[in-house]
C-alpha positions in Angstrom: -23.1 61.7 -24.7 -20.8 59.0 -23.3 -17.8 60.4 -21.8 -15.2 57.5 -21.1 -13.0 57.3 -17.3 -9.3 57.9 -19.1 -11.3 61.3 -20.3 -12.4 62.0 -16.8 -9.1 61.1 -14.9 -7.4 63.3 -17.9 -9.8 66.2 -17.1 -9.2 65.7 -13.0 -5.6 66.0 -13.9 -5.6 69.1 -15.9 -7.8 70.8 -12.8 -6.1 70.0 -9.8 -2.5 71.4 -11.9 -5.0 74.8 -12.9 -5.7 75.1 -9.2 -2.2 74.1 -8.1 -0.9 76.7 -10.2 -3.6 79.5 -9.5 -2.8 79.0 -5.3 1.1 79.1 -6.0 0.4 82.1 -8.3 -1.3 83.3 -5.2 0.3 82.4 -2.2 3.6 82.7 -3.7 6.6 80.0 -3.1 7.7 77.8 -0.1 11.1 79.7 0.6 13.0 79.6 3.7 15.4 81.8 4.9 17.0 85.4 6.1 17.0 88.4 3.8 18.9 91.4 5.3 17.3 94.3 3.6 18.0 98.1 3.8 15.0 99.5 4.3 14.4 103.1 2.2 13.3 106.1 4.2 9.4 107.1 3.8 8.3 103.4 4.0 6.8 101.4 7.2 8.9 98.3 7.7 5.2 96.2 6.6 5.3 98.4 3.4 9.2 97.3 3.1 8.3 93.6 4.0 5.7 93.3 1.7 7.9 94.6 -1.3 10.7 92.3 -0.2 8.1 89.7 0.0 6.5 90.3 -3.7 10.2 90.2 -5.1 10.9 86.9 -3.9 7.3 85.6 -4.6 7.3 84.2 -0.9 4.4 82.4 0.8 5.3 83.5 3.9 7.5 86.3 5.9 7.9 88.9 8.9 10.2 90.9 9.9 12.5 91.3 13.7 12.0 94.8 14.8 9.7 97.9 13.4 11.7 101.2 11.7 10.0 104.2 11.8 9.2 105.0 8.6 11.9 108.4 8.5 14.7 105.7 9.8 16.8 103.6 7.6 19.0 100.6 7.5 18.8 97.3 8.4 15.3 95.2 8.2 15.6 91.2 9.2 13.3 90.0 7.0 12.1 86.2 7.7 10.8 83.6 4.7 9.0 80.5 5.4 10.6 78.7 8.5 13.2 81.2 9.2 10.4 83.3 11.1 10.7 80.7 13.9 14.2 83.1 14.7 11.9 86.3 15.2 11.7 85.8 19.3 15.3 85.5 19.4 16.1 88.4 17.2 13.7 90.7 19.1 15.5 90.7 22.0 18.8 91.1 20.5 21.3 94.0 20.8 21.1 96.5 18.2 23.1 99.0 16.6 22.5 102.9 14.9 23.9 105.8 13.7 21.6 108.9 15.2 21.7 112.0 13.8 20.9 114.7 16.4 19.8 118.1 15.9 20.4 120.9 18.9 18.2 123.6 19.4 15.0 122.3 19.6 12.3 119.9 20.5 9.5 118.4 18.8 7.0 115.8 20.1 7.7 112.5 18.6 11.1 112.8 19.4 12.4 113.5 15.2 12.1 115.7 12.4 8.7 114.7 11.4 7.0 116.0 14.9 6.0 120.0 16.1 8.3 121.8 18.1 7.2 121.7 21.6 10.5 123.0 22.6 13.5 125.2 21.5 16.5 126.8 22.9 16.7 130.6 24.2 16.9 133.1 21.9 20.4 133.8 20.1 21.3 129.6 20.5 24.3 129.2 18.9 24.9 125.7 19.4 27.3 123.5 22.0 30.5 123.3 22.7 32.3 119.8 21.3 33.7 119.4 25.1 30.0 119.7 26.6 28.7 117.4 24.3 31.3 114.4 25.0 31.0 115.0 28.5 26.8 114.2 28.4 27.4 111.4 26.3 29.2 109.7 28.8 26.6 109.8 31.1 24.5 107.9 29.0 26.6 105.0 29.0 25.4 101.7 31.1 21.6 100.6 32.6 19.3 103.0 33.1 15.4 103.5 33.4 14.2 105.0 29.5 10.4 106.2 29.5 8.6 105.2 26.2 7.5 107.7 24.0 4.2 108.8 23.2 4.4 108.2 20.0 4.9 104.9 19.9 3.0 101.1 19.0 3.5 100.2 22.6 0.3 99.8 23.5 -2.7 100.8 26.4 -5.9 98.6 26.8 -5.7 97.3 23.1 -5.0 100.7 21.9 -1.5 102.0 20.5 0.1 104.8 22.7 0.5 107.1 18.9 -3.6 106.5 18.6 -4.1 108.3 22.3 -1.3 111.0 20.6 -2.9 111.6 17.8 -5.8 112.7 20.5 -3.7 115.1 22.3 -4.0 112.2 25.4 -0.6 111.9 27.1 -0.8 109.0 29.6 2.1 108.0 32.1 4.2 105.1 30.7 6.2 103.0 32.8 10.2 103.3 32.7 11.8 100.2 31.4 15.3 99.3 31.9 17.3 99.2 28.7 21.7 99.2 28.7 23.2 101.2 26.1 26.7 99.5 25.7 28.4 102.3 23.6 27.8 105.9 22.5 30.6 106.8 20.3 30.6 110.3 19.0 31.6 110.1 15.0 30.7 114.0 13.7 30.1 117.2 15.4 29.2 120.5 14.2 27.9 123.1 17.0 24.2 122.2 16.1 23.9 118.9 15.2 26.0 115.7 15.4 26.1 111.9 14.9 26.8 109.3 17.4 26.6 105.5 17.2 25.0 103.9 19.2 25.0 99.7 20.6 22.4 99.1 22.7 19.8 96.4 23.9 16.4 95.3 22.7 13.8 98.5 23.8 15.8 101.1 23.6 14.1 104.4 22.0 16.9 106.4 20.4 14.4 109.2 19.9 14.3 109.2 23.7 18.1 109.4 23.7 17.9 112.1 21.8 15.4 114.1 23.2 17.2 113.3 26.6 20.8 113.8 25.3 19.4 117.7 24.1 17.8 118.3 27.9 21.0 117.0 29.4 23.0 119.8 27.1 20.3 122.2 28.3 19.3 123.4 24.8 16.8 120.9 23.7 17.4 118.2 20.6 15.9 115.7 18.2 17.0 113.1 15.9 17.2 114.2 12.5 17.9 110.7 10.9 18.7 107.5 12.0 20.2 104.5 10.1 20.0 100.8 11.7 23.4 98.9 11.2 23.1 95.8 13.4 20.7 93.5 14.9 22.2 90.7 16.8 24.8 88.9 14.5 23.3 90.1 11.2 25.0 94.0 10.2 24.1 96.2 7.2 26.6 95.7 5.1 25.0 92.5 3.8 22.0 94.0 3.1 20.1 94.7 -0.2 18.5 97.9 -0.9 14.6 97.2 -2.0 15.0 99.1 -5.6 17.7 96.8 -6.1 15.8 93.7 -5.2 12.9 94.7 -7.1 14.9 94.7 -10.6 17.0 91.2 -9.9 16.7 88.2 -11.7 17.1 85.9 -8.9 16.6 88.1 -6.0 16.5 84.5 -3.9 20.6 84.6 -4.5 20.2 87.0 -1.1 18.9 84.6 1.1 20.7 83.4 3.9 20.2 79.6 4.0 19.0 78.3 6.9 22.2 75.7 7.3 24.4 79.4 6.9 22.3 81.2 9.9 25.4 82.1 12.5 25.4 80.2 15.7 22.1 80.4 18.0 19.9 80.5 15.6 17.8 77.9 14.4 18.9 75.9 13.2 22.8 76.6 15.0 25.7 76.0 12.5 28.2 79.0 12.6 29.9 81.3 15.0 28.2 84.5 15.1 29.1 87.6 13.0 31.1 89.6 15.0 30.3 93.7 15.2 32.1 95.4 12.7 33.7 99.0 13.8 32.0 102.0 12.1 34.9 104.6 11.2 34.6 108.2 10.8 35.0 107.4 7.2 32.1 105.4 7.0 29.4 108.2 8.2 26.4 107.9 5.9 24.8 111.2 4.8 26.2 113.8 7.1 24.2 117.0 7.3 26.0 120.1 6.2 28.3 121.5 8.0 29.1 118.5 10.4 32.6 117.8 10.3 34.1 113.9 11.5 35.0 113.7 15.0 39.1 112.1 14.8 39.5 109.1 17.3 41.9 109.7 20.2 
């Protein structure tokens, strides 16, 4: 059987368009740029990614800065060349609203750890005054020891893997600045602060130390990420919602429209919006908003 060359070439054709088709199928598409996403509580930031990244049918993407999976908020999430910002935005300031809870102490540092710790017997909480008079003293540089419980890691190993082990090694301090505690809601056991502060920071350290300081123990009981560098939460898109758009590429920060410093530079940074006492998110019951003065 005779088969002629225009068959062959036609044949060639139809298989390298198959196998173009089958890799972009795969790999997904060449998109570049920033989506600011709110991450849901109960996911890992990779587990957030990944849905982020499945939803745009990206090739390629990372993220600028690891939530813990109980945390909230804003995600960075890089596509394509956009991940070349990633250095830049790890070492940028960020911003949260903690949620501490007095009275006791658990091991991680948040709700999800044991109690290794807890106030004496017939703790009835603080006292507003005592409370704004510690915070204070958290304000400026300081030396922060890393948590146990953490991805830092020890000869190759994760510091949360030696945890897990019962190990506890000694961790260097590290020198971190937080730039503003503000206190938002108070109620005598629990109470929500916002926090600026610069790359490293632990605010499951802050809280831990913030509840020693008080002398009655404390952990965080949420926490919600609203800044990271120039890029705040209230352009971000909550993953449900991103999962049932259309075009979900519409929330993509072009690369021309990054602010100023990035790559490539073409705006003036997004200046830090003010969090109000009205816009606390979730406040536990019985915490009542703290009025500015």
């Amino acid at each position: 059987m005779r088969v002629s060359l225009t068959s062959l070439k036609t044949s060639r054709k139809a298989i390298v368009s198959f196998w173009n088709l089958t890799m972009a199928k795969r790999h997904g598409r060449v998109l570049d740029g920033v989506l600011l996403l709110d991450k849901p509580v109960g996911l890992s930031s990779n587990h957030a990614l990944q849905g982020a990244k499945r939803a745009l049918d990206a090739q390629k993407a990372g993220h600028t800065g690891t939530l813990d999976p109980f945390a909230t908020g804003l995600l960075v999430c890089c596509m394509g060349r956009a991940t070349k910002i990633s250095g830049a935005m790890l070492s940028a300031d960020k911003g949260y609203l903690a949620t501490i809870a007095f009275g006791q102490e658990t091991d991680s540092g948040d709700l999800t750890g044991v109690v290794v710790n807890q106030a004496a017997e017939g703790f009835a909480g603080i006292t507003l005054e005592a409370l704004e008079a510690v915070l204070q003293t958290f304000l400026g540089t300081q030396m922060q020891i890393p948590p146990m419980i953490s991805a830092l890691k020890r000869d190759g190993k994760p510091l949360y893997e030696y945890a897990r082990q019962g190990i506890v090694l000694e961790r260097e301090p590290r020198e971190i600045t937080i730039r503003n505690i503000d206190l938002l809601a108070f109620s005598p056991l629990s109470a929500q602060v916002q926090v600026h502060c610069t790359k490293g920071t632990y605010i499951r350290t802050l809280a831990l130390d913030i509840g020693r300081a008080l002398g009655c123990y404390g952990h965080l009981s949420a926490l919600r990420r609203t800044q990271v560098g120039p890029f705040l939460l209230e352009g971000a898109v909550e993953l449900e919602t991103l999962q049932t758009m259309t075009d979900p590429e519409s929330h993509l920060i072009a690369m021309s429209d990054l602010p100023a410093g990035l790559v490539p530079a073409a705006k003036t940074a997004v200046s830090p919006s003010v969090i109000t006492p009205g816009s606390i998110h979730e406040l536990p019951a019985g915490i009542e908003p703290v009025q500015a003065h």
